[in-house]
CHARMM internal coordinates of N, CA and C (Angstrom, degrees):
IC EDIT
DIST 1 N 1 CA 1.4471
DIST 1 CA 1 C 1.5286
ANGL 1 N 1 CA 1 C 107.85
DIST 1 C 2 N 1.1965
ANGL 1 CA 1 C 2 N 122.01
DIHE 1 N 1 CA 1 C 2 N 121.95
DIST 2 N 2 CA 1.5350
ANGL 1 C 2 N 2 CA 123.39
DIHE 1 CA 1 C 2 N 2 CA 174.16
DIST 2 CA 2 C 1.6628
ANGL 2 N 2 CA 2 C 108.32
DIHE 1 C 2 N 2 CA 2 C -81.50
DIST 2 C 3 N 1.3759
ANGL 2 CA 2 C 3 N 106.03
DIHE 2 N 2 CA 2 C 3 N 128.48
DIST 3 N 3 CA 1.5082
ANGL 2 C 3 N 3 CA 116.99
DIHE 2 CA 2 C 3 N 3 CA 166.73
DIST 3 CA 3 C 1.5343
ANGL 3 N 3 CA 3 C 127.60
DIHE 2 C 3 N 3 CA 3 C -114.79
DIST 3 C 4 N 1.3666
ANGL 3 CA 3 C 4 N 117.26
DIHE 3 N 3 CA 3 C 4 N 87.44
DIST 4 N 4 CA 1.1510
ANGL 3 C 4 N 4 CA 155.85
DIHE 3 CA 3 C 4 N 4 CA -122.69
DIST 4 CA 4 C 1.8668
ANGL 4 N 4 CA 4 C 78.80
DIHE 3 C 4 N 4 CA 4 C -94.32
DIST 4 C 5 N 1.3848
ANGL 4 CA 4 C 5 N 118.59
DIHE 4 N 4 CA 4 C 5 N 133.49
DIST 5 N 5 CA 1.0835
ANGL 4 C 5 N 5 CA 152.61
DIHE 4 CA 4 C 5 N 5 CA 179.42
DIST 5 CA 5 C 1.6799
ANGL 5 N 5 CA 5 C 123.04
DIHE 4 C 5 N 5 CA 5 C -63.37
DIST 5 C 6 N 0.9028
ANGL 5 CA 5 C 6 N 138.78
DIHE 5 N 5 CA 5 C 6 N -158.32
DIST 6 N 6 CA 1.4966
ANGL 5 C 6 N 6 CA 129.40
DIHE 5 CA 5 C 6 N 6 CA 172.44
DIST 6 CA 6 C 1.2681
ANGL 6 N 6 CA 6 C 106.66
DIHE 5 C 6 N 6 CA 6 C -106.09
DIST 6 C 7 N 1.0132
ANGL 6 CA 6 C 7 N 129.92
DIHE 6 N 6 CA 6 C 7 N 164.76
DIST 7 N 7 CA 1.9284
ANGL 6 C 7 N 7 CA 134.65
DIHE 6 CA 6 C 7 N 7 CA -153.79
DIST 7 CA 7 C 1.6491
ANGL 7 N 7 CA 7 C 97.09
DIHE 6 C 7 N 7 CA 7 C -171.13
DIST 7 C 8 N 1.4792
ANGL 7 CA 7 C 8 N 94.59
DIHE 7 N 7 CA 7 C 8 N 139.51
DIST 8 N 8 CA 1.7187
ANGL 7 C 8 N 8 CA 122.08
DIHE 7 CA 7 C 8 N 8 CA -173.46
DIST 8 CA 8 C 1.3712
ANGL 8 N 8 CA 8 C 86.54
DIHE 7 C 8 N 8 CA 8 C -68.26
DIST 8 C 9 N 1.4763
ANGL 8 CA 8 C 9 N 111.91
DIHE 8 N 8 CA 8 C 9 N 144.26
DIST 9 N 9 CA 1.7638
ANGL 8 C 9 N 9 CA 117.51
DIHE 8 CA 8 C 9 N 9 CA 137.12
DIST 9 CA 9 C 1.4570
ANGL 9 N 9 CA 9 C 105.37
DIHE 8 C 9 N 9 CA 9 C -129.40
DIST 9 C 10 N 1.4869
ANGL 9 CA 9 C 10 N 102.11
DIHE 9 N 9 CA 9 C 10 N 118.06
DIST 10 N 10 CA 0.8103
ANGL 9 C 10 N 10 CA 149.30
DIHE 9 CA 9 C 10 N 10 CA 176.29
DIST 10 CA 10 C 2.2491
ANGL 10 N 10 CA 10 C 104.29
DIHE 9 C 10 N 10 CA 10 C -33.03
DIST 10 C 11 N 1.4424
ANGL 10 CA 10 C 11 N 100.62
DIHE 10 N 10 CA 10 C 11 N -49.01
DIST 11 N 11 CA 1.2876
ANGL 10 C 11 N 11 CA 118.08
DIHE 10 CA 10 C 11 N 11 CA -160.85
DIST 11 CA 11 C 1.5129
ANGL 11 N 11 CA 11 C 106.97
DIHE 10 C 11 N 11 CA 11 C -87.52
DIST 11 C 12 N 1.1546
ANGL 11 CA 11 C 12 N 136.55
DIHE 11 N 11 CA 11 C 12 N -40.44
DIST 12 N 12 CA 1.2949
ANGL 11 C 12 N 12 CA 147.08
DIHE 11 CA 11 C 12 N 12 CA 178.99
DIST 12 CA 12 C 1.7795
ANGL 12 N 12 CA 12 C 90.00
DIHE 11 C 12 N 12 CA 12 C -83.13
DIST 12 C 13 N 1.1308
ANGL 12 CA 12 C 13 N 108.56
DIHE 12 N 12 CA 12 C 13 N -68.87
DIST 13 N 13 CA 1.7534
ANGL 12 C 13 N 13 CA 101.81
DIHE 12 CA 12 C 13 N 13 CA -176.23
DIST 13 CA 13 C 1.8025
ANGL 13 N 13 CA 13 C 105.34
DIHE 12 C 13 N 13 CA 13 C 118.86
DIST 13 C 14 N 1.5366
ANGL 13 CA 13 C 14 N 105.42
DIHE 13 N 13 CA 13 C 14 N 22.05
DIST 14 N 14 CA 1.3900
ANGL 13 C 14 N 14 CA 130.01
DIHE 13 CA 13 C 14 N 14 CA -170.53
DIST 14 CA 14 C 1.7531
ANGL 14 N 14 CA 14 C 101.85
DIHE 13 C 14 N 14 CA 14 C -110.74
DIST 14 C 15 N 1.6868
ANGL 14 CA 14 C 15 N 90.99
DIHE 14 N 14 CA 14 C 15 N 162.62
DIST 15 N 15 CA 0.8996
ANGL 14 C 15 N 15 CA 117.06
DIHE 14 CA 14 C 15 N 15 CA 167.09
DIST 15 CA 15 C 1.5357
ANGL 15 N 15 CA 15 C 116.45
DIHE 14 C 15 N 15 CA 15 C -96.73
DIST 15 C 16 N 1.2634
ANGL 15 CA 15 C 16 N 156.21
DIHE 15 N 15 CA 15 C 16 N 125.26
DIST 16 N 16 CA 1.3018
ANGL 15 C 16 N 16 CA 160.60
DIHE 15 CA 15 C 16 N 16 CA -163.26
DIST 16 CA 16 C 1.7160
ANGL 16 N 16 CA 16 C 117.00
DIHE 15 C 16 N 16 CA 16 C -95.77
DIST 16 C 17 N 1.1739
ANGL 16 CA 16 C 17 N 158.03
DIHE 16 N 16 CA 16 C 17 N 104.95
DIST 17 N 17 CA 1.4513
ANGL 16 C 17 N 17 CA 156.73
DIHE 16 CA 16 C 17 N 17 CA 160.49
DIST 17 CA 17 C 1.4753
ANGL 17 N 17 CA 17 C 85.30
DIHE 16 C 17 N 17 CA 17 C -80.00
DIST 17 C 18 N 1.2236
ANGL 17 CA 17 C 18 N 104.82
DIHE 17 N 17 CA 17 C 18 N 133.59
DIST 18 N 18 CA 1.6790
ANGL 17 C 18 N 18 CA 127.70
DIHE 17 CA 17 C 18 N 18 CA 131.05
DIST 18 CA 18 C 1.4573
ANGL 18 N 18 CA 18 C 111.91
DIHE 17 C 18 N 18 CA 18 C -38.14
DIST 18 C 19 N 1.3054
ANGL 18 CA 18 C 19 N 120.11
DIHE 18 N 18 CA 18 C 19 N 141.34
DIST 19 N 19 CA 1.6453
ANGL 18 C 19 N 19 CA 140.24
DIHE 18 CA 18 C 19 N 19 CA 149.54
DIST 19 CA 19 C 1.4386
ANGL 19 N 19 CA 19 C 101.56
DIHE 18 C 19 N 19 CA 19 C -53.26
DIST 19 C 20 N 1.4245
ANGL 19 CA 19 C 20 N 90.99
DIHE 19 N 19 CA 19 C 20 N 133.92
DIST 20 N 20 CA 1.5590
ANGL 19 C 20 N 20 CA 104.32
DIHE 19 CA 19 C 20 N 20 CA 152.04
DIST 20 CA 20 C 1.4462
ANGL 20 N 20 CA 20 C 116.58
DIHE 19 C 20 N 20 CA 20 C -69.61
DIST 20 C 21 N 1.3764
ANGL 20 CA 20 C 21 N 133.25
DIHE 20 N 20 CA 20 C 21 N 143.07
DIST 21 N 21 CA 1.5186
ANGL 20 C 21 N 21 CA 135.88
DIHE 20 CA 20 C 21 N 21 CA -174.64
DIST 21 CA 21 C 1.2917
ANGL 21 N 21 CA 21 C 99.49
DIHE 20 C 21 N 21 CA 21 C -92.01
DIST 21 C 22 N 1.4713
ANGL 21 CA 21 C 22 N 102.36
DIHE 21 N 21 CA 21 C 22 N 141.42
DIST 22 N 22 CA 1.9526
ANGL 21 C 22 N 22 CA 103.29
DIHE 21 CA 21 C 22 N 22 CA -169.04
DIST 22 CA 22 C 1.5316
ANGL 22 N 22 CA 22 C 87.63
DIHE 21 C 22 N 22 CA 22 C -101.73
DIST 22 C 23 N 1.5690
ANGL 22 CA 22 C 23 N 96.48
DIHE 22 N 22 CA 22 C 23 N 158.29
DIST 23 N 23 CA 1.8297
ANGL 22 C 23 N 23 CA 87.06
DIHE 22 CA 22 C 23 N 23 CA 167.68
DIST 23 CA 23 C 1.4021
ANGL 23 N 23 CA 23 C 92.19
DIHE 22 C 23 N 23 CA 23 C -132.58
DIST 23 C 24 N 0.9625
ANGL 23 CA 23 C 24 N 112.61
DIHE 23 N 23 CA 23 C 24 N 158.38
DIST 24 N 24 CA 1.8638
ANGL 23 C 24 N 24 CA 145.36
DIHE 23 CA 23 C 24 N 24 CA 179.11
DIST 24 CA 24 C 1.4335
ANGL 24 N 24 CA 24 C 87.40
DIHE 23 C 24 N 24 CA 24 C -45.99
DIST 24 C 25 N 1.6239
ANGL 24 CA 24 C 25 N 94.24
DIHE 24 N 24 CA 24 C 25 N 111.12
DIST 25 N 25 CA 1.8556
ANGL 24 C 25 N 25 CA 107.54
DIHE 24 CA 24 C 25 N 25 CA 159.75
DIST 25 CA 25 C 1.6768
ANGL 25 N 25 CA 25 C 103.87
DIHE 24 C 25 N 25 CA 25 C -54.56
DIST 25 C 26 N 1.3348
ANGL 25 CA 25 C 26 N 124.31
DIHE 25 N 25 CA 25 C 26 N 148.97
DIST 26 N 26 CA 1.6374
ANGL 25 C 26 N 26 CA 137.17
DIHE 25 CA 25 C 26 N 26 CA 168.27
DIST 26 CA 26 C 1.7709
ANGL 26 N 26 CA 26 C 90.65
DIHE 25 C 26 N 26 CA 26 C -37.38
DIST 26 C 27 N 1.2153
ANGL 26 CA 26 C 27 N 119.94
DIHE 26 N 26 CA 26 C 27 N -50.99
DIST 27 N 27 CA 1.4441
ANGL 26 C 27 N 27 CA 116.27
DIHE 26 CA 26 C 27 N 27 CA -130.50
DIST 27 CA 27 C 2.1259
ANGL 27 N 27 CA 27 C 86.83
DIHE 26 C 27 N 27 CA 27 C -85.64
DIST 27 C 28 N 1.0844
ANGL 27 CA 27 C 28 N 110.83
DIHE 27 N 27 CA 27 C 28 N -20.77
DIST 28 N 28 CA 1.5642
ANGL 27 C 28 N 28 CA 127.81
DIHE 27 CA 27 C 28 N 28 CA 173.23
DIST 28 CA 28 C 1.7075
ANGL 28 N 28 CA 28 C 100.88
DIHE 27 C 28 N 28 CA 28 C -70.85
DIST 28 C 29 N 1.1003
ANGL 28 CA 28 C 29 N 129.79
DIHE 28 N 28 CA 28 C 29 N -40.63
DIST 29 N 29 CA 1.3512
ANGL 28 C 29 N 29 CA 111.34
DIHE 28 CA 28 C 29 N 29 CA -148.03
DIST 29 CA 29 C 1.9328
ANGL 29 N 29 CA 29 C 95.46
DIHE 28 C 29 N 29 CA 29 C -119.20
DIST 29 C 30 N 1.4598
ANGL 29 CA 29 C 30 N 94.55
DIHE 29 N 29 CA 29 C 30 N -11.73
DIST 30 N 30 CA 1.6327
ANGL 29 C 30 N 30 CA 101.90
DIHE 29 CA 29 C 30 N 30 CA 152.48
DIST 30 CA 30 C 1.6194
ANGL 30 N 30 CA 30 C 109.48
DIHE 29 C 30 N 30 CA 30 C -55.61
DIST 30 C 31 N 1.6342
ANGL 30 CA 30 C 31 N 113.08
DIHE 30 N 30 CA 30 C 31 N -79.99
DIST 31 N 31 CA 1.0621
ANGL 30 C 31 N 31 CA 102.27
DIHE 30 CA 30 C 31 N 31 CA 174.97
DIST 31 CA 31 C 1.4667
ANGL 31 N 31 CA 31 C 145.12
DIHE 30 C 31 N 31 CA 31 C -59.27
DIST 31 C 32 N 1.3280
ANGL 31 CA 31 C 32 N 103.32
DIHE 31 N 31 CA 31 C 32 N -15.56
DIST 32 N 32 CA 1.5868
ANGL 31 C 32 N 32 CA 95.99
DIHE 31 CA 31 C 32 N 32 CA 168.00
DIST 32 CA 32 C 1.9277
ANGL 32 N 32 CA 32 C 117.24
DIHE 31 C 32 N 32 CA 32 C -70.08
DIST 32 C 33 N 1.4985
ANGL 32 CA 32 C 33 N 99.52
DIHE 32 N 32 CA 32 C 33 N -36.15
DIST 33 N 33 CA 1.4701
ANGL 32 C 33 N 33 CA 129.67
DIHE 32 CA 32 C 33 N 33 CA 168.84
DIST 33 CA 33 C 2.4116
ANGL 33 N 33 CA 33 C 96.22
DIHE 32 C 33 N 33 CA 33 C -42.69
DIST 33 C 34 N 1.3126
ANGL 33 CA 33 C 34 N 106.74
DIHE 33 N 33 CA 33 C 34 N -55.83
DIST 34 N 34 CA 1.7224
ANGL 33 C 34 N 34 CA 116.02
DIHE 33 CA 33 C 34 N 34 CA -168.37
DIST 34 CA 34 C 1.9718
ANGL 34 N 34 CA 34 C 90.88
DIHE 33 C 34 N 34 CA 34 C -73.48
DIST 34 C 35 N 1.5284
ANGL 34 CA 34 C 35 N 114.69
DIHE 34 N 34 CA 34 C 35 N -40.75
DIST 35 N 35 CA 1.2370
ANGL 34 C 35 N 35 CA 113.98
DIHE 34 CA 34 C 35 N 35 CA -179.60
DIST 35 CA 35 C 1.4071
ANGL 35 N 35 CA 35 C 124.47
DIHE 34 C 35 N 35 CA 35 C -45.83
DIST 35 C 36 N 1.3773
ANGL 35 CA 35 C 36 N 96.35
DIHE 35 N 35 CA 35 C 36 N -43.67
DIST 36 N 36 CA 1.8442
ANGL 35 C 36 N 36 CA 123.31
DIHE 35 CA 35 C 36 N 36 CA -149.03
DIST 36 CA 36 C 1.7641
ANGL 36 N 36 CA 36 C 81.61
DIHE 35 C 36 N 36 CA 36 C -88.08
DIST 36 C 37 N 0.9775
ANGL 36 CA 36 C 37 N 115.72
DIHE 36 N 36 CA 36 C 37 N -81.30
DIST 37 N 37 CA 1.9168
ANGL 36 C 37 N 37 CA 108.56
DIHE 36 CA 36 C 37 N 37 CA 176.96
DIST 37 CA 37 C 1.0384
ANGL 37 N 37 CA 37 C 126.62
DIHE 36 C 37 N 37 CA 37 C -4.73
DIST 37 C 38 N 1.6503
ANGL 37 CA 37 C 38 N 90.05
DIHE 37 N 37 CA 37 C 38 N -77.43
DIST 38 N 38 CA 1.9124
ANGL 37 C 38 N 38 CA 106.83
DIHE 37 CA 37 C 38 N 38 CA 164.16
DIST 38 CA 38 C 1.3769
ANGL 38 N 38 CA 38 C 130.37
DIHE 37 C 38 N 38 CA 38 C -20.51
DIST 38 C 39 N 1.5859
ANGL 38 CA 38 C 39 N 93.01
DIHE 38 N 38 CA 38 C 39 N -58.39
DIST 39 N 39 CA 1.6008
ANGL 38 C 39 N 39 CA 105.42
DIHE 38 CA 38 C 39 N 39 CA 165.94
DIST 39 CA 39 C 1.5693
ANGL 39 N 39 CA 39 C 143.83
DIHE 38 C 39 N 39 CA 39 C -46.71
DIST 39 C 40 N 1.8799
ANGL 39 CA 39 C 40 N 78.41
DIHE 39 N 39 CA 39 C 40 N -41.56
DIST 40 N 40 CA 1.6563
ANGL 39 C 40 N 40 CA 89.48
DIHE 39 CA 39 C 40 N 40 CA 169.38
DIST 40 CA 40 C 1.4791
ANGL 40 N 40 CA 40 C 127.85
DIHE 39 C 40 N 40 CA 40 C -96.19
DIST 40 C 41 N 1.3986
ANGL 40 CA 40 C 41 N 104.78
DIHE 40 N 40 CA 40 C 41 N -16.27
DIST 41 N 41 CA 1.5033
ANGL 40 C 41 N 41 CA 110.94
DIHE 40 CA 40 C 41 N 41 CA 174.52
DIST 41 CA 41 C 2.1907
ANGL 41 N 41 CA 41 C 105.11
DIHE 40 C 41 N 41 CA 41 C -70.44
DIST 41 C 42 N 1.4702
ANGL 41 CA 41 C 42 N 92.69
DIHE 41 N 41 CA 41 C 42 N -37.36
DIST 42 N 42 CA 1.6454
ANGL 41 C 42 N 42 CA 90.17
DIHE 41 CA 41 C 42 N 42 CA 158.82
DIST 42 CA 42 C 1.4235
ANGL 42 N 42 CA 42 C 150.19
DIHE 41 C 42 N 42 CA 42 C -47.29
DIST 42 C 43 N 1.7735
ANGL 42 CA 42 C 43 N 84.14
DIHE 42 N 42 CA 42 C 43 N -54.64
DIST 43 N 43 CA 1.7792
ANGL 42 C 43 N 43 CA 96.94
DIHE 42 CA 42 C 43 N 43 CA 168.11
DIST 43 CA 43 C 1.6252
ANGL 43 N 43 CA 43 C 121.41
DIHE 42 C 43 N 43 CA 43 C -69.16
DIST 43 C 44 N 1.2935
ANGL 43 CA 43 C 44 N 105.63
DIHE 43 N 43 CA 43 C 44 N -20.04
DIST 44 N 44 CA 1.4341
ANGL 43 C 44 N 44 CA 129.65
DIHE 43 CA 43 C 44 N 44 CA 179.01
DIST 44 CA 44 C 1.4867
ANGL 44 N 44 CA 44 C 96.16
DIHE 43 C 44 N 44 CA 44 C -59.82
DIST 44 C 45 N 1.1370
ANGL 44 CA 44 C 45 N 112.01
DIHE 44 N 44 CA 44 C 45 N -51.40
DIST 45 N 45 CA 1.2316
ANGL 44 C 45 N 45 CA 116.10
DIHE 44 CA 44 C 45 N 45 CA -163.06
DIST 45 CA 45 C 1.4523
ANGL 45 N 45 CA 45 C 129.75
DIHE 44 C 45 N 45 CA 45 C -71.19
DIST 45 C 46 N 1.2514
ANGL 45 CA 45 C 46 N 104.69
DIHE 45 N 45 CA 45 C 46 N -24.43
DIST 46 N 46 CA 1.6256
ANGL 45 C 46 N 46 CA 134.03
DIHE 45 CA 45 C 46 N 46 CA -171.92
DIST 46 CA 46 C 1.4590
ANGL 46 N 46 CA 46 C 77.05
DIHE 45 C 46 N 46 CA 46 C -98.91
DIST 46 C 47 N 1.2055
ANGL 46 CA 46 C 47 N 135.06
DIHE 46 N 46 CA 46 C 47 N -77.19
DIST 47 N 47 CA 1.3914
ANGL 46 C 47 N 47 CA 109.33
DIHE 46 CA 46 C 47 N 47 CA -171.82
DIST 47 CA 47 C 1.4249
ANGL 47 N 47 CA 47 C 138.28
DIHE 46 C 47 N 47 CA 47 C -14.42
DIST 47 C 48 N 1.4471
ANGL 47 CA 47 C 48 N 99.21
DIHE 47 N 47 CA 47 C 48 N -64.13
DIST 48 N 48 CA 1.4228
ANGL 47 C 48 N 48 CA 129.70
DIHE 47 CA 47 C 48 N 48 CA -155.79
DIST 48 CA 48 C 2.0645
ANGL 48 N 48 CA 48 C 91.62
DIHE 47 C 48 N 48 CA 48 C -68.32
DIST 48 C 49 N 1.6903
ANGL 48 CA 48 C 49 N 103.22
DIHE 48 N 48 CA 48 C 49 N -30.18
DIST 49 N 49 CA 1.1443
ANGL 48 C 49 N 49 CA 98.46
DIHE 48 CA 48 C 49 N 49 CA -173.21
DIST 49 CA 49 C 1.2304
ANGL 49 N 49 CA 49 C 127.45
DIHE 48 C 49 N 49 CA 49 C -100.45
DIST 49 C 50 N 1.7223
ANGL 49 CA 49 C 50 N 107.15
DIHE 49 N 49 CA 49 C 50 N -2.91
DIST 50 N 50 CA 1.4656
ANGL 49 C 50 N 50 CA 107.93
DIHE 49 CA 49 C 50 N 50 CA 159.88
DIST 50 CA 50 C 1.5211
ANGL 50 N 50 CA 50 C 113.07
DIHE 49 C 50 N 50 CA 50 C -87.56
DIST 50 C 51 N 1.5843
ANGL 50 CA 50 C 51 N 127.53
DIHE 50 N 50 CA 50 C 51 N -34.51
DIST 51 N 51 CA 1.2521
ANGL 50 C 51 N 51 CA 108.81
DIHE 50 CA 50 C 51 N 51 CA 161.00
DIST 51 CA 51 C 1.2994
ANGL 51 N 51 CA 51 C 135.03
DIHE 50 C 51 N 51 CA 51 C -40.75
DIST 51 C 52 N 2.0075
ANGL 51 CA 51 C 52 N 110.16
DIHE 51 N 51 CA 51 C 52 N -37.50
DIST 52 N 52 CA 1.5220
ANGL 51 C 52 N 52 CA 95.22
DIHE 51 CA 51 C 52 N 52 CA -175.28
DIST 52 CA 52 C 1.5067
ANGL 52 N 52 CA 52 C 102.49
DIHE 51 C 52 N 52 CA 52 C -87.08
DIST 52 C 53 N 1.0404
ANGL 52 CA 52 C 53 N 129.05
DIHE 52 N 52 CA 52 C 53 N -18.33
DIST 53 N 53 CA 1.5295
ANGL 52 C 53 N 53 CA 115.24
DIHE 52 CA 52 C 53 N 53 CA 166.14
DIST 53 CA 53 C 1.1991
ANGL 53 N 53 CA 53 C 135.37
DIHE 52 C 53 N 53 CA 53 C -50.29
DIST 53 C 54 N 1.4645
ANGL 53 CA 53 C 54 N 110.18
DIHE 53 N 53 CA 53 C 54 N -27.24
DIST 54 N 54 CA 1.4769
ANGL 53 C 54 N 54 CA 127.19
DIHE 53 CA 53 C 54 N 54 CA 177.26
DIST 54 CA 54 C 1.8339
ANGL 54 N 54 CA 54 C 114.87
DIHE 53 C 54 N 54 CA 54 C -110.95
DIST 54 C 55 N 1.1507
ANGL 54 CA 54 C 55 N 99.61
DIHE 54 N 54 CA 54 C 55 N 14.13
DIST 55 N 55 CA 1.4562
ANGL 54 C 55 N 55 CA 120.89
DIHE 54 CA 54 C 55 N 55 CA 142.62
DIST 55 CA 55 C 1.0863
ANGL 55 N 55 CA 55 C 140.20
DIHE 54 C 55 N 55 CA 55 C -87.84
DIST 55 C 56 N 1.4202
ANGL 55 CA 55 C 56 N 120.05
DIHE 55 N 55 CA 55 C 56 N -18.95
DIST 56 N 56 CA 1.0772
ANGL 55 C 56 N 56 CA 142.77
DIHE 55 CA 55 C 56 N 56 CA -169.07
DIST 56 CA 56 C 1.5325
ANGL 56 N 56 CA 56 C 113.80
DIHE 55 C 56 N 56 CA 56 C -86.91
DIST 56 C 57 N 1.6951
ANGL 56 CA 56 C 57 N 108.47
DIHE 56 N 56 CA 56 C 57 N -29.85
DIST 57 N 57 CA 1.3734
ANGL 56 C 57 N 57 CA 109.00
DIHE 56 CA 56 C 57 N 57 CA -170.12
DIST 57 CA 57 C 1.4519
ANGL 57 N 57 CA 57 C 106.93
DIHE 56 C 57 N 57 CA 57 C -108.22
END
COOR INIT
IC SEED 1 N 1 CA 1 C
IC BUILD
C-alpha cells in the first residue's frame, strides 16, 4: 500500500498531511464477525429448505 506524503494545494495556499487510517475497534469487527454468521446460518437455512422441497417432488 503506498502512503503518499504531504502535497501543496495550490488553492488554500497549504500544505496537506494525509489522514491517519482508522481501523475497526475489536468491538466493530466482533459484530460484523456475529453479523457475517447470521448470514450464513440463514442461507444455510433456505438451503436446507429448498433442497427438501425439491425432494419432495
Amino acid at each position: 500500500m503506498v502512503h503518499p506524503g504531504k502535497w501543496y494545494d495550490p488553492i488554500t495556499e497549504r500544505w496537506i498531511a494525509p489522514r491517519e487510517p482508522r481501523l475497526a475497534t475489536p468491538s466493530r469487527a466482533i459484530e460484523n464477525h456475529v453479523l457475517e454468521l447470521e448470514r450464513t446460518i440463514e442461507v444455510q437455512r433456505i438451503w436446507r429448505a429448498l433442497v427438501d422441497c425439491c425432494a419432495r417432488n
